[in-house]
C-alpha positions in Angstrom: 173.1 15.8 134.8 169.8 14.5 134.9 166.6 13.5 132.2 163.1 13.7 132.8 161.6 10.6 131.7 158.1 8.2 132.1 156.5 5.1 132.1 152.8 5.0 132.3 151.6 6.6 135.0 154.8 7.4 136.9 157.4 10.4 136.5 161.1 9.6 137.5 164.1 11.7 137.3 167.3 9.3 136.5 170.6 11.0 137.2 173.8 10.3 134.9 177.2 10.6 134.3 178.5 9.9 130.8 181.8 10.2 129.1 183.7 10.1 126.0 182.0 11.2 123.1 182.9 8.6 120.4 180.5 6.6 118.2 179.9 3.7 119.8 177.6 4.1 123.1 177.6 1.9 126.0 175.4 2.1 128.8 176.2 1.1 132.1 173.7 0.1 134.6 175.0 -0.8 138.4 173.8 -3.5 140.7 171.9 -3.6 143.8 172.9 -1.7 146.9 174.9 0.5 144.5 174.7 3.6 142.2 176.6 5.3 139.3 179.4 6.0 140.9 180.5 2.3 140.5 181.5 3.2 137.0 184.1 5.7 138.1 187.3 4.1 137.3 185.5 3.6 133.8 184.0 6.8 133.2 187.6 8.0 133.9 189.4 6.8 130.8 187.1 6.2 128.3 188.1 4.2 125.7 188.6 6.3 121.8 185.5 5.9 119.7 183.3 5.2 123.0 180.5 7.1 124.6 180.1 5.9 128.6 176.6 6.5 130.0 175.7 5.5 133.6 172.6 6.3 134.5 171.1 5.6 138.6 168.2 3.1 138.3 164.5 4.7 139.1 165.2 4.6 142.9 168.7 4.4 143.8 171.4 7.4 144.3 169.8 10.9 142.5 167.4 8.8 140.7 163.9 9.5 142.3 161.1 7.3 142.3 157.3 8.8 143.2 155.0 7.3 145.9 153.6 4.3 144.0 157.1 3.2 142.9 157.6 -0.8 143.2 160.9 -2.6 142.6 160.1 -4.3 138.8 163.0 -5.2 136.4 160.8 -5.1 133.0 159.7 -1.2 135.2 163.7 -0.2 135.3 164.2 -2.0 131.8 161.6 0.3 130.4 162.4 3.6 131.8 166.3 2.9 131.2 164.5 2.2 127.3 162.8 6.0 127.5 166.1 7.5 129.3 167.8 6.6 125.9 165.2 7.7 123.7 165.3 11.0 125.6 168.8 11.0 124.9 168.9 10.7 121.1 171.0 7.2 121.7 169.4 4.8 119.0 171.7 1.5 118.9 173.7 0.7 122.1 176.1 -1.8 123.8 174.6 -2.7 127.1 177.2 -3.6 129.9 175.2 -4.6 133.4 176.9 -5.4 136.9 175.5 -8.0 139.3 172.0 -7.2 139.6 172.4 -4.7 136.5 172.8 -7.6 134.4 169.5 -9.1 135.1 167.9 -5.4 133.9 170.3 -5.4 130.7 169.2 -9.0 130.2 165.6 -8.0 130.1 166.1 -5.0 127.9 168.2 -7.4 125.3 165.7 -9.9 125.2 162.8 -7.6 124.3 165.0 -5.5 121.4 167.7 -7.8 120.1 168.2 -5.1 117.5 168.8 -2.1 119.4 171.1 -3.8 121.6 173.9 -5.6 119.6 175.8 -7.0 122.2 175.6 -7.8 126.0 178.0 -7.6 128.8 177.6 -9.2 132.1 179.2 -8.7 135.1 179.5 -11.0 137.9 175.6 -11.5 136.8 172.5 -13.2 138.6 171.7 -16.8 137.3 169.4 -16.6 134.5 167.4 -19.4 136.5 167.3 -16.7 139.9 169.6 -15.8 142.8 167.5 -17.3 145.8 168.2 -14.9 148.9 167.2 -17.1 152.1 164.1 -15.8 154.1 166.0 -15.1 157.3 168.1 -12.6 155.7 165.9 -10.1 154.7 165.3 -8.4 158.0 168.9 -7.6 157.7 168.8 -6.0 153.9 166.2 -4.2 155.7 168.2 -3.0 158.9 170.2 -1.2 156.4 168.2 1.7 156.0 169.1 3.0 159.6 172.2 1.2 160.1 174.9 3.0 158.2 177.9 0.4 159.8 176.4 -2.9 158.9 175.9 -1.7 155.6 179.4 -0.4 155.3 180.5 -3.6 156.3 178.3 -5.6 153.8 179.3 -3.8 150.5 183.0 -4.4 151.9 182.2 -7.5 151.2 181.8 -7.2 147.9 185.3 -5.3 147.4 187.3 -8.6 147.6 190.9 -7.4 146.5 190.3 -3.3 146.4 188.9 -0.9 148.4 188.8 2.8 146.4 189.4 5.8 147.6 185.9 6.9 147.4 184.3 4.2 149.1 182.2 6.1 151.2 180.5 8.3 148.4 179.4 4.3 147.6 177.9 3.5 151.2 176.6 7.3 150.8 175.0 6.2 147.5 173.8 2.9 148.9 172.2 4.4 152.0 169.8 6.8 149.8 168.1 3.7 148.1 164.3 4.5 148.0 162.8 1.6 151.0 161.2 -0.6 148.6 164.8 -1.2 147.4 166.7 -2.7 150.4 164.8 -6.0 150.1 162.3 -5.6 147.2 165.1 -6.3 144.7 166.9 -9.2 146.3 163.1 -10.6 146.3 162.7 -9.8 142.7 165.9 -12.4 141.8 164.5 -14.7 143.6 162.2 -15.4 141.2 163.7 -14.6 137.8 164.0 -16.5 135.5 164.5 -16.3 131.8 166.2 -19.0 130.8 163.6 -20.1 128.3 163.6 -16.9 126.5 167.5 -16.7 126.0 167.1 -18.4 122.9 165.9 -15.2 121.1 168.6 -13.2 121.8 171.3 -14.4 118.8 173.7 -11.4 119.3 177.2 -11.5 120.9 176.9 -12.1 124.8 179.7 -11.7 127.0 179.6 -12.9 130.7 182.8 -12.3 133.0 183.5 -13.2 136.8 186.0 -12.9 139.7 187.0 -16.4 141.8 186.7 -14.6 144.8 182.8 -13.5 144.1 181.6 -14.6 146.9 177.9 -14.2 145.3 178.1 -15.1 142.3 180.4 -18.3 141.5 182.5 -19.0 138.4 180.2 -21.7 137.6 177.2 -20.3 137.7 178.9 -17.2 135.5 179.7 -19.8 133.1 176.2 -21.2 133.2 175.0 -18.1 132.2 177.3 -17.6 128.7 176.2 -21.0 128.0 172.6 -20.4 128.1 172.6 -18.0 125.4 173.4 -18.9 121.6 176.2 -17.0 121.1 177.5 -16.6 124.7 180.9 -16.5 125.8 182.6 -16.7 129.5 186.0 -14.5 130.8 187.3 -15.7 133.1 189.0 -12.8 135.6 191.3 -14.4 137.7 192.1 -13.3 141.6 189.2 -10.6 141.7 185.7 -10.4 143.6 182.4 -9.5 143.0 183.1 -5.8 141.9 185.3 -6.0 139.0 185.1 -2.6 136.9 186.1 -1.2 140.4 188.8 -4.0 141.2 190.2 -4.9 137.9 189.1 -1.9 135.8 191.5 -2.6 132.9 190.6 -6.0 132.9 187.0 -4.9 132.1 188.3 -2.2 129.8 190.0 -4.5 128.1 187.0 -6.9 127.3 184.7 -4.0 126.8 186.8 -3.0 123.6 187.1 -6.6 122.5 182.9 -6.9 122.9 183.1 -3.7 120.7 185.1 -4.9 117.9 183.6 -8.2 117.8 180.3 -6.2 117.1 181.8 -3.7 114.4 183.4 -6.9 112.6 
């Protein structure tokens, strides 16, 4: 399925999968490096009463992007703002995965009201996630090199491998350019932990201890930072959990849900 939205001047196409058809929407937005398809074991076995919708970011997977297309978080904030609007979806849960969470971040903080409640997995630091300088040639050397960029979202899979692994490293590969470093250089200088403050709705912020990119500390950091914040914990899993521990995150997700019902 796909939805024709804009923002200013530019035209993207975003590409989705959704599922469930209950009252209560959540959308799902993916990390760097990574797609839709990252919500699979999710989109599977949706909870009763939910509707799951995972959109690819302008840029990533199906998700085109036109020539003057830069890498902006308040840019994929915004047209993830129109994709909803185009959808008919008024009031929604956002749930966002590594550098996902930093986009659902942004959209919370600038409409508290539409979004009632944040979940945040494995996220960036609120402060920034500093990539050093002499690694961006090889985000870069990704484009054309299909086996070092296997090897670096293996990485990621600390404690499960799925069976569709590939389709990810498929997904990966067909980032627009501007992607393979442009986003690691947007984190690198984000920060909004002075405007956390305004965001007074339930926040939910979960890690692995074996993330070896983001650390339980800084993950804790994070639900700290925000007034009503609150840290999970997940035990033996890495930096992918909805794909290594999807009950786990299943489990939350429904608790985050009743939380904002009640």
């Amino acid at each position: 399925m796909a939805l024709r939205t804009s923002y200013e001047e530019n035209e993207v196409l975003l590409s989705y999968l959704e599922s469930g058809d209950g009252p209560a929407p959540v959308l799902m937005i993916h990390g760097n490096f990574a797609g839709k398809l990252w919500w699979s074991e999710l989109l599977a076995e949706p909870l009763p009463g939910m509707r799951l919708i995972a959109p690819d970011l302008p840029g990533f997977g199906q998700s085109r992007a036109n020539g003057t297309f830069r890498p902006s978080i308040p840019f994929y904030a915004e047209s993830l703002k129109r994709f909803l609007d185009g959808l008919g979806v008024g009031r929604v849960l956002l749930l966002g995965h590594s550098f996902g969470g930093a986009v659902a971040t942004e959209m919370a903080l600038r409409d508290p009201d539409r979004f009632p409640a944040l979940f945040l997995l494995a996220p960036p630091p609120h402060t920034g996630l500093y990539t050093p300088e002499y690694l961006y040639p090889f985000l870069e050397s990704y484009r054309h090199d299909r086996w070092s960029l296997r090897a670096a979202l293996l990485q990621h899979l600390g404690t499960r491998v799925p069976p569709y692994f590939e389709a990810l490293v498929d997904e990966a590969g067909r980032m627009h350019p501007a992607n393979f470093s442009g986003n690691a250089r947007l984190l690198s200088s984000w920060n909004v932990g002075a405007r956390l403050y305004g965001y007074g709705n339930p926040v939910l912020v979960a890690s692995g201890e074996r993330d070896n990119l983001v650390s339980t500390r800084s993950a804790e950091a994070t639900a700290r930072a925000f007034p009503m914040g609150a840290y999970a914990n997940l035990g033996s899993v890495g930096h992918s959990p909805q794909i290594e521990a999807p009950n786990l995150v299943r489990d939350l997700l429904s608790q985050l849900l009743r939380t904002v019902k009640a």
